[in-house]
C-alpha positions as CSV (number, residue, x, y, z in Angstrom):
1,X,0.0,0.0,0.0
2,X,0.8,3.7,-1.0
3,X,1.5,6.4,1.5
4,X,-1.6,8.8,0.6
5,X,-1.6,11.8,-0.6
6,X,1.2,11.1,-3.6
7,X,4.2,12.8,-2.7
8,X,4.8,11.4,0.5
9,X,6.2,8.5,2.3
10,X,6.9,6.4,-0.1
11,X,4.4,7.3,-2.6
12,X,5.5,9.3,-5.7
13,X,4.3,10.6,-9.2
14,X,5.7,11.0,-12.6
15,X,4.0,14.3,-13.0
16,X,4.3,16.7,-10.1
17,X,2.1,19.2,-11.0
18,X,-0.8,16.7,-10.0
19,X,0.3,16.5,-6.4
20,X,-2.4,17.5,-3.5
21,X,-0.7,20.4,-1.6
22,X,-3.9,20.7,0.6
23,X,-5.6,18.2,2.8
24,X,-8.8,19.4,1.1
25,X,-7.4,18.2,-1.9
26,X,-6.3,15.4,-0.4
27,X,-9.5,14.4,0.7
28,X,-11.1,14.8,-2.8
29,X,-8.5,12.7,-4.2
30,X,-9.7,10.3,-1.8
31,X,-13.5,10.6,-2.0
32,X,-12.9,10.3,-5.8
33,X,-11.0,6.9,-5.3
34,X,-13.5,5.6,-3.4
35,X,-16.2,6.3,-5.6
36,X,-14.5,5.2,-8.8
37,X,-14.0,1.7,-7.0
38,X,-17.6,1.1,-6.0
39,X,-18.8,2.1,-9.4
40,X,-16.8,0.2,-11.3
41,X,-14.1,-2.1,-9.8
42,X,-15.2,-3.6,-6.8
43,X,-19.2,-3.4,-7.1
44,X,-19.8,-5.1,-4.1
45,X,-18.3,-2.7,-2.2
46,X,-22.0,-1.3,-1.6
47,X,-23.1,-4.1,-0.1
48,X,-20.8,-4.2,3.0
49,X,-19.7,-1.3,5.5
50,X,-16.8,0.5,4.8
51,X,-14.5,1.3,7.7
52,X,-11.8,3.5,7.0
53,X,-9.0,3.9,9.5
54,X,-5.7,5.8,10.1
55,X,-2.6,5.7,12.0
56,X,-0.8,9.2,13.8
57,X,-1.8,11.9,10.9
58,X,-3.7,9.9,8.7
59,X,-6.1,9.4,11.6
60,X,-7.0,12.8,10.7
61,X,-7.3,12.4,7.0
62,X,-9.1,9.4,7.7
63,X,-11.8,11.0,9.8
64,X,-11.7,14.3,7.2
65,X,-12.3,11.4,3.6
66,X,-15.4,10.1,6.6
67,X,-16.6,13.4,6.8
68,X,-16.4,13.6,2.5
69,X,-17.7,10.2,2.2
70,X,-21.1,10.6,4.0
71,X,-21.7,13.9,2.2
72,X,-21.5,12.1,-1.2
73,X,-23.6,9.5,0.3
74,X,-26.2,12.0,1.7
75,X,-26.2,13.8,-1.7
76,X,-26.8,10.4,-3.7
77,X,-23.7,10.5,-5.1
78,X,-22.4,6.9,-4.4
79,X,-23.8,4.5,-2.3
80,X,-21.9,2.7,0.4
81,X,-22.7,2.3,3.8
82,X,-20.0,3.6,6.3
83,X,-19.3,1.1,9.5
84,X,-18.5,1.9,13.1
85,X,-19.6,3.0,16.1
């Protein structure tokens, strides 16, 4: 697994100039992911919860791409089901 955003850890890109410099963007990146794999990679996706999780300052990202998540899914934008207490 990729360190995420692209750019750091030991994640990288060919083309700089598409690097998130933001956490915003960041988290858009990641929304977009996410929705491009339930629609049309991993379908069955929908039909489990999706828990997403974080370690040090990812746990922040990870609660921020939550946040993203449940908006889209408010807004009919995707449909998943997010897990956890």
């Amino acid at each position: 697994m990729q360190d995420h955003p692209v750019g750091v850890g030991d994640s990288y890109a060919d083309d700089r100039s598409g690097l998130a410099t933001t956490d915003v963007q960041a988290v858009a990146d990641a929304t977009e992911l996410v929705k491009a794999l339930a629609t049309r990679i991993l379908p069955d996706l929908n039909s489990s919860p999706l828990f997403i999780v974080g370690q040090a300052y990812g746990g922040k990202l990870a609660a921020m791409i939550g946040a993203s998540l449940a908006k889209a899914i408010r807004a009919g934008d995707i449909n998943l089901t997010l897990g956890g207490n």
